[in-house]
N, C-alpha and C positions, 0 to 999 in steps of 0.2 A: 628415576627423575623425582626429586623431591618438591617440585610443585608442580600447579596444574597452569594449562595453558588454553584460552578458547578464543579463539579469532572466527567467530560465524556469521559469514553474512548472509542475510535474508532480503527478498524479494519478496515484498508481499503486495498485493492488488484486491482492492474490495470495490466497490458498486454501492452508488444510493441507494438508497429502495426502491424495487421495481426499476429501477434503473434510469431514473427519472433523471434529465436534463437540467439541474439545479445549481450545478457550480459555473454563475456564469465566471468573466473575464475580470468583473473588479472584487467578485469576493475570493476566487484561485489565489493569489497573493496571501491574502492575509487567513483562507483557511491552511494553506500550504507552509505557512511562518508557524501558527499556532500547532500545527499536528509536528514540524520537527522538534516546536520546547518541548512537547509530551515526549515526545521518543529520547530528548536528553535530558529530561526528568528523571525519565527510567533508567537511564544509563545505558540507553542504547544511539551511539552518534548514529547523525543520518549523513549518508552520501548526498542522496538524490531526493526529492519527493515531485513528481507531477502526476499531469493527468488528461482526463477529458472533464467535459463536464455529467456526465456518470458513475466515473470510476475516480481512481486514485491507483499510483505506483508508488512505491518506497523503497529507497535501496538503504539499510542501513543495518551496522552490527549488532548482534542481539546481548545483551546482559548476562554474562554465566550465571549469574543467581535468580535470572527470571524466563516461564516458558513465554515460549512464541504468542500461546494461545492468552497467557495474562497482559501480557505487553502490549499486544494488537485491542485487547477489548477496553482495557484504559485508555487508548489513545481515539479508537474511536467513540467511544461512550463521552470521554473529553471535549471532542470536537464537537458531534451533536450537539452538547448542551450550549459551547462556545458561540456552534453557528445560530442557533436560535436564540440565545440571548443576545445576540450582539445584529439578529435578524437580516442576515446576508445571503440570505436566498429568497425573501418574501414571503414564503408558504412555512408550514413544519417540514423542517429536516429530522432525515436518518439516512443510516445506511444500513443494507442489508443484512443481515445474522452474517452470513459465511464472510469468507475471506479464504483466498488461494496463498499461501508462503513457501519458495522455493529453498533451498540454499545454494548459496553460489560461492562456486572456487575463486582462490583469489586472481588465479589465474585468467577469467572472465569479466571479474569486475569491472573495468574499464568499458567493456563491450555494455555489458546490462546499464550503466552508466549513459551511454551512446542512446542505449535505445531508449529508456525510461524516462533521458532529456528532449529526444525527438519522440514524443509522444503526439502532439499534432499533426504532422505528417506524416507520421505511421499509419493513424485512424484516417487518412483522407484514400489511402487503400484498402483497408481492410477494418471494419466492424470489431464490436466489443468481443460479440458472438463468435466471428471468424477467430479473433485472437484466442479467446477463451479455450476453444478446442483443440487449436494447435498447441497449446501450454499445458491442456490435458494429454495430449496423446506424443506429446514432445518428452512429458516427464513419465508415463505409461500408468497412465491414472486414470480408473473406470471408475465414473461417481456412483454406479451404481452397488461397488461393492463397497464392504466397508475395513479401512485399514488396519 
């Protein structure tokens, strides 16, 4: 094959800090507008972005010329600075260091799509925390060791 070819989609979920209740309902919109120009700045389109007001989901294709790990801290180091200058949580915003990113087959996309659009109803069954573990032990990932 004489060129290269990269279709990867990623799933990625991060958390404010400490987990903190801060994205209410009128600033979701316009943090959730500003975090997909980042992701198409980079060159990586986004499917999906929602959330709760904790967390954040992304569905979107990653850039062959950039890692996961440079892409995600631009776009949230972006946002932080966005959401406090433009002061749409009240308090100082952040989000927490980590961040979980899956890859998903194209074959799935549609479903992770499903889910990451019904992310309010999702959370009115099960918690950050419940999700959290299940996404650990669904993808067979011990945070205690190291990759």
């Amino acid at each position: 094959m004489s060129h290269s070819f990269n279709k990867l989609w990623i799933h990625a979920i991060w958390a404010t800090k400490e987990r903190m209740p801060l994205i209410n309902s009128v600033a979701e919109p316009k943090i959730h507008q500003f975090i997909s120009e980042q992701f198409r700045e980079s060159g990586c389109p986004v499917r999906i972005i929602n959330g709760m007001s904790d967390h954040i989901h992304c569905l979107f294709l990653l850039n062959p010329q950039k890692s996961i790990t440079e892409v995600i801290k631009q776009v949230k180091g972006s946002s932080s600075h966005y959401i406090n200058q433009n002061d749409l949580t009240g308090e100082k915003f952040s989000w927490q260091t980590g961040y979980a990113a899956y890859s998903v087959s194209e074959s799935i996309v549609e479903k992770v799509y499903t889910y990451i659009k019904n992310q309010k109803a999702h959370h009115q069954k099960k918690s950050f925390n419940q999700e959290y573990e299940e996404f650990m032990k669904l993808n067979k990932i011990d945070e205690n060791q190291n990759l």
